[in-house]
C-alpha positions in Angstrom: 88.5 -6.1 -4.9 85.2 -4.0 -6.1 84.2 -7.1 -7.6 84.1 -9.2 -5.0 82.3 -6.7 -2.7 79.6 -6.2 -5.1 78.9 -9.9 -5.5 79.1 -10.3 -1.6 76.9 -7.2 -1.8 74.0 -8.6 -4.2 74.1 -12.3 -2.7 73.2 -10.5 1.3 71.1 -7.8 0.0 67.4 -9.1 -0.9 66.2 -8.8 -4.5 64.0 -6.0 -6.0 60.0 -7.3 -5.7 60.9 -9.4 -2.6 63.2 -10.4 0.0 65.3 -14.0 -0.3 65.6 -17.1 2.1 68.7 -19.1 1.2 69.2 -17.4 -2.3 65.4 -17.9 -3.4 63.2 -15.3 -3.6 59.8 -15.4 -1.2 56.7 -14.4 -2.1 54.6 -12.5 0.8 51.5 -13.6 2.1 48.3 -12.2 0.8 46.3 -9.9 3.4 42.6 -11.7 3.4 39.8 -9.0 4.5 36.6 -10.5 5.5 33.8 -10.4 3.8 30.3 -9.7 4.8 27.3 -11.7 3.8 24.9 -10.6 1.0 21.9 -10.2 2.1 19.3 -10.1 -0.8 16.6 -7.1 -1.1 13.4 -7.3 -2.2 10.8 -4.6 -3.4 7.2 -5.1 -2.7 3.9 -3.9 -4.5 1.8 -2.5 -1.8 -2.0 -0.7 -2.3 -4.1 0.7 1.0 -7.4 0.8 0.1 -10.1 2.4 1.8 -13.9 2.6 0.6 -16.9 4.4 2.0 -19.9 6.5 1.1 -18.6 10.3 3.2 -15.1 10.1 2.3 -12.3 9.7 5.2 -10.7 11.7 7.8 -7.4 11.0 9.9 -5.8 8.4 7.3 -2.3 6.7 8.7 -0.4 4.4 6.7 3.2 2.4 6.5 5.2 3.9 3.8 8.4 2.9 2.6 11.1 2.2 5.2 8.6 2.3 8.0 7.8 5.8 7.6 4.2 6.6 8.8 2.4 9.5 7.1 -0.9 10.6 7.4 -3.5 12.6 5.7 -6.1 14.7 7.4 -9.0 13.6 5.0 -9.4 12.5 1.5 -12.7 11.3 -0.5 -13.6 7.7 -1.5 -12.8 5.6 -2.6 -9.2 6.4 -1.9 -6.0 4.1 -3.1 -2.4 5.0 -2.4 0.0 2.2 -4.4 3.8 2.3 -3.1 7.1 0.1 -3.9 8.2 -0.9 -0.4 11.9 -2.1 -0.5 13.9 -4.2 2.2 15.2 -7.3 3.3 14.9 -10.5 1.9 15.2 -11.7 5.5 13.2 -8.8 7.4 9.9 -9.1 7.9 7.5 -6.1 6.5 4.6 -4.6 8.6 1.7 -3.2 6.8 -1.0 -0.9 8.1 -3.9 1.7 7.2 -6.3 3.3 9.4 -8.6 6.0 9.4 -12.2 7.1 10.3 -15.4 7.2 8.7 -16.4 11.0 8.1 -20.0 10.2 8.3 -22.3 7.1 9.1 -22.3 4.1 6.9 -19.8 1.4 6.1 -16.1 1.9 6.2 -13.8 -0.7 4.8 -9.9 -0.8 4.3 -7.7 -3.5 2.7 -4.3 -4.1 1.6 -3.0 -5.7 -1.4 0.6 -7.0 -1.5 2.5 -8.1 -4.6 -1.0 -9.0 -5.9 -2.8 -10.9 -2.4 -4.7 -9.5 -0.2 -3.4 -9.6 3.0 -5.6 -7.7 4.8 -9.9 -6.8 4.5 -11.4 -5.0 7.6 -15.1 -3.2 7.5 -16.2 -1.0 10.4 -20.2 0.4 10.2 -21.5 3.7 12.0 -21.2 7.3 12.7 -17.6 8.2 12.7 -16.0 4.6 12.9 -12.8 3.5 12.7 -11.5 1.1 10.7 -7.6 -0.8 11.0 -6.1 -3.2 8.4 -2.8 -4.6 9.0 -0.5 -7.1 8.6 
């Protein structure tokens, strides 16, 4: 009598490591997460440039992540090289601006990955000079 109510017991009791349909064991279905596109980075070689006979005064730039810094004056000629990191599929803005301390010429480029993107001059007392991109 304990004999048969074990074997009653096993055959309508499902199996350890998954439950049975019709005596055979089923496996369950795999949860699928989704998954979310790469999206490739990229990191950039960037040099402002500014050249001029007085030095500079009121210098603002695009640093990395689109952070803007300035500096209040700085001789020339004056470089500033960065590694700007993003997206592959983003498009970067670069900029540099500042003011001529005394007369003369003023001129400000940018060089990215090796190109010049951007070559501005400004000429005069105290004249400001943009490049960007």
């Amino acid at each position: 009598m304990i004999a048969l109510v074990l074997a009653l017991a096993v055959q309508v009791m499902p199996q350890a490591g998954g439950s049975t349909t019709h005596g055979k064991p089923t496996v369950p279905a795999p949860s699928v997460e989704p998954v979310a596109a790469a999206v490739a980075s990229v990191t950039h070689s960037v040099i402002y440039e500014l050249l001029g006979e007085d030095g500079v005064r009121g210098i603002t730039y695009v640093a990395d992540g689109a952070a803007i810094v300035q500096e209040r004056t700085a001789s020339t000629p004056w470089t500033k090289l960065l590694r700007r990191g993003g997206s592959a599929d983003e498009t970067e803005f670069y900029s540099v601006t500042a003011q001529n301390v005394g007369g003369g010429t003023l001129r400000c480029r940018i060089t990215v990955d090796g190109q010049v993107i951007s070559d501005e001059s400004a000429s005069g007392d105290h004249a400001m000079v943009t490049c960007a991109k």
